[in-house]
C-alpha positions as CSV (number, residue, x, y, z in Angstrom):
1,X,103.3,110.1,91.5
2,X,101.0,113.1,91.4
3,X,102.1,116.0,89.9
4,X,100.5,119.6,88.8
5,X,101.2,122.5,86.7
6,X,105.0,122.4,85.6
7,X,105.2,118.9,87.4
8,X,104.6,117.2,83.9
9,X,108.1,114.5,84.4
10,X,110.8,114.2,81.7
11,X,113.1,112.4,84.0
12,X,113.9,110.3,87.1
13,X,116.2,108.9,89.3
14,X,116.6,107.3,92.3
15,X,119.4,106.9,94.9
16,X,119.6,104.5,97.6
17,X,121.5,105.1,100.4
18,X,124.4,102.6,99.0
19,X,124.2,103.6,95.3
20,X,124.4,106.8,93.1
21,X,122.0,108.0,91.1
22,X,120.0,105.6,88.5
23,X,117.6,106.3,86.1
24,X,114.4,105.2,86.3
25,X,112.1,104.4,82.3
26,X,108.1,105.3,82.5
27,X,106.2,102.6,82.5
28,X,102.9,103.7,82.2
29,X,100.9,106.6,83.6
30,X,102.5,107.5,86.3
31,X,104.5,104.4,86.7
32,X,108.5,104.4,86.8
33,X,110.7,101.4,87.4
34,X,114.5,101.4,88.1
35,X,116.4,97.6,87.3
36,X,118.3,98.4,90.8
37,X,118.5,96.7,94.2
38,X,117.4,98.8,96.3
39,X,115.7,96.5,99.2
40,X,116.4,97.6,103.1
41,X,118.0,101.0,101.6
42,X,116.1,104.7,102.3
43,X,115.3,106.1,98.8
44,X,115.7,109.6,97.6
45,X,114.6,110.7,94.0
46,X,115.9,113.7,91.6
47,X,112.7,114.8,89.0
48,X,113.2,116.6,86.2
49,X,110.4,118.9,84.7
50,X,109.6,118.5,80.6
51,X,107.8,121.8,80.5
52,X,110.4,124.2,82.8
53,X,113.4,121.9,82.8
54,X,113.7,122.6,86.5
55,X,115.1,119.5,88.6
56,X,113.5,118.9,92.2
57,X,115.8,116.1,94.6
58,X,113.5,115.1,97.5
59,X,116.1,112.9,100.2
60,X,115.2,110.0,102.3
61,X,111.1,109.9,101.0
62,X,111.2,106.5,101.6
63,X,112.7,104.3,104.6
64,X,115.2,101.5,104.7
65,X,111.6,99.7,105.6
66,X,109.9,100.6,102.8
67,X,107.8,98.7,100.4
68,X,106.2,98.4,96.8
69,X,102.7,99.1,96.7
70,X,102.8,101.7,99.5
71,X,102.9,105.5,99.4
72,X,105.4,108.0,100.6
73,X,105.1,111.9,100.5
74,X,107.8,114.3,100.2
75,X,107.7,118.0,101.1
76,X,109.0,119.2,97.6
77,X,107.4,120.3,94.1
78,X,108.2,121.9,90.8
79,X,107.5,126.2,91.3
């Protein structure tokens, strides 16, 4: 995840299209990884900023199709 400015992350979730919200734990860097089954689901993920506290959702970033080790974009970032 690339982030700038106020974009440094305190917290994420994810949502698949069948589940509520989960939490996602840092890994590493910027590395985050939710114990969920998500497979052949879209994703959507909810960010929360350390710095501002402001929360960003960004829906259906990645497709039912999507897969580990590939990138998706979303059209949203901390102001």
């Amino acid at each position: 995840m690339n982030v700038a400015g106020g974009g440094d992350i305190a917290s994420m979730w994810v949502k698949g299209s069948s589940t509520g919200w989960i939490s996602m734990s840092h890994n590493w860097g910027a590395s985050y990884q939710a114990f969920a089954t998500l497979s052949g689901q879209p994703l959507s993920f909810k960010i929360t900023s350390y710095t501002t506290k402001e929360t960003i959702v960004a829906y259906n970033v990645a497709p039912s199709t999507w897969s580990v080790g590939l990138t998706y974009q979303a059209n949203v970032n901390f102001h």
